[in-house]
N, C-alpha and C positions, 0 to 999 in steps of 0.2 A: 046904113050905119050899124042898126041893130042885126043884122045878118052878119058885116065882116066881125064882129064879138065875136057872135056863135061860133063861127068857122074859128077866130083866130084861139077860143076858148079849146076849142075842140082837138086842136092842133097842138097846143101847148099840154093838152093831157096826153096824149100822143105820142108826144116828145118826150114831156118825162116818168110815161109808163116807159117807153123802152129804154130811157137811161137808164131806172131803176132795174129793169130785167138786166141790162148789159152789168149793171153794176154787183147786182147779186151771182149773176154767172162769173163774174170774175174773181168773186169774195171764193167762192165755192172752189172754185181751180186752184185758187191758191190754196185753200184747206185740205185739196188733194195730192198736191206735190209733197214726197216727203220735204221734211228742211236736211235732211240727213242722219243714219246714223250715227246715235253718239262713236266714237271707238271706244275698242276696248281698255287704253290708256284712260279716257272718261269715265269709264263706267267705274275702274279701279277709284278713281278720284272721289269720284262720286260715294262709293265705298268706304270709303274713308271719313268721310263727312256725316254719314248716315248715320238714323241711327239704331238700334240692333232689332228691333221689327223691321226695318225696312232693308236690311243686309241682305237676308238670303234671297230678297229677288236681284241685287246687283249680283251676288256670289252666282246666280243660275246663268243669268243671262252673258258673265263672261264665260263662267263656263261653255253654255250652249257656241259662244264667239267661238271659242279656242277648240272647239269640236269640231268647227266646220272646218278651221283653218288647219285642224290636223288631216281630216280627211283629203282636204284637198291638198297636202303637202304629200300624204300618202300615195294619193293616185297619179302624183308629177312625181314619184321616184325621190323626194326629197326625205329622206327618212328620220334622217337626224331634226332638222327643222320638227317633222310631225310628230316623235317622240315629246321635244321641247313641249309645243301645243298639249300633248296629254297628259302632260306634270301637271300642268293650269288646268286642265277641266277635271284632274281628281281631285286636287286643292283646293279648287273655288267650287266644285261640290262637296264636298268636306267640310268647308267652312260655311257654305248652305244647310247643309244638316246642322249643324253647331248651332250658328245663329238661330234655325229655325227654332228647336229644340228649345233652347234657351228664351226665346220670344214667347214661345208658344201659338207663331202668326205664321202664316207660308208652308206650313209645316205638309199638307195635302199636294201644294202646287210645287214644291222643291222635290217630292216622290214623284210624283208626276213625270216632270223634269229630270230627274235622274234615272227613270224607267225608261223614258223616250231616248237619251243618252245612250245608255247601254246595249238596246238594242242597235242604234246607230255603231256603236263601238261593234258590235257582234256581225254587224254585216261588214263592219272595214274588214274585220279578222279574216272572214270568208274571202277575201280578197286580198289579205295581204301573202307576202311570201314567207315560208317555213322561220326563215330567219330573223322574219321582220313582228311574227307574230306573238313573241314575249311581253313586249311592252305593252300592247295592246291588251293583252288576256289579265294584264295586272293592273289595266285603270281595269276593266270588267269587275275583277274580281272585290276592288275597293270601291266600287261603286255601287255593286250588289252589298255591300258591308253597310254603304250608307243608306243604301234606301231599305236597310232593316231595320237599320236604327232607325230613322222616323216613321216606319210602323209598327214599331215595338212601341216608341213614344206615344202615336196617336192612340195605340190600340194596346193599353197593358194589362197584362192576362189578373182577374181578379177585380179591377175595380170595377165597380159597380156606383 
């Protein structure tokens, strides 16, 4: 009788160490599936709600959106479409410098962002065609605008 304990004791920890592992393995999968990206209709939302320390990272990350989506409208020949996309990633980088400026928060990680941007922009250019490369060279150009602005902000000549 004192021997089936042991064994049934034994058995029963047995049982629920591996529930516990099965149940920890499963917690963990789940925390590695995205749940999805927001869209950029959300993030705008979200935008909206926020509030102005916490803007220029929504401002970055549509923008960063609206830079893939132009590129990738660029390289399907869809031109007009990827123009659209570049009005939004010079405006919601625009409005990323603003807000940051104004917060005084994000202000490193929006230059950042807007550097990485740029050069992205700079390799679509190299790939786009003669006629397509206007619009392109003028988020460049407004974009190099803003990311002087927030190192003029972080960094202004004199203060000590």
């Amino acid at each position: 009788m004192l021997g089936e304990r042991k064994i049934l004791q034994q058995h029963l920890r047995r049982t629920w160490g591996a529930l516990a592992l099965v149940t920890l393995a499963a917690a963990s999968m789940a925390r590695a599936v995205p749940n999805g990206e927001p869209t950029v209709e959300d993030l705008k939302a979200r935008l909206a709600a926020a509030n102005v320390g916490d803007k220029p990272h929504f401002c970055v990350q549509i923008a960063q959106r609206q830079l893939a989506e132009a590129d990738k409208q660029y390289a399907a020949a869809e031109v007009a479409k990827g123009k659209a996309a570049l009005v939004d990633v010079v405006a919601y980088s625009e409005l990323a410098r603003d807000y940051a400026i104004q917060s005084h928060r994000y202000e490193k990680q929006a230059e950042i962002a807007i550097r990485t941007m740029t050069r992205k922009l700079t390799a679509m250019l190299h790939l786009a065609s003669h006629d397509d490369e206007a619009p392109v060279r003028a988020a460049i150009d407004r974009l190099q605008v803003a990311r002087d602005d927030l190192l003029k902000a972080m960094f202004p000549k004199g203060a000590k």
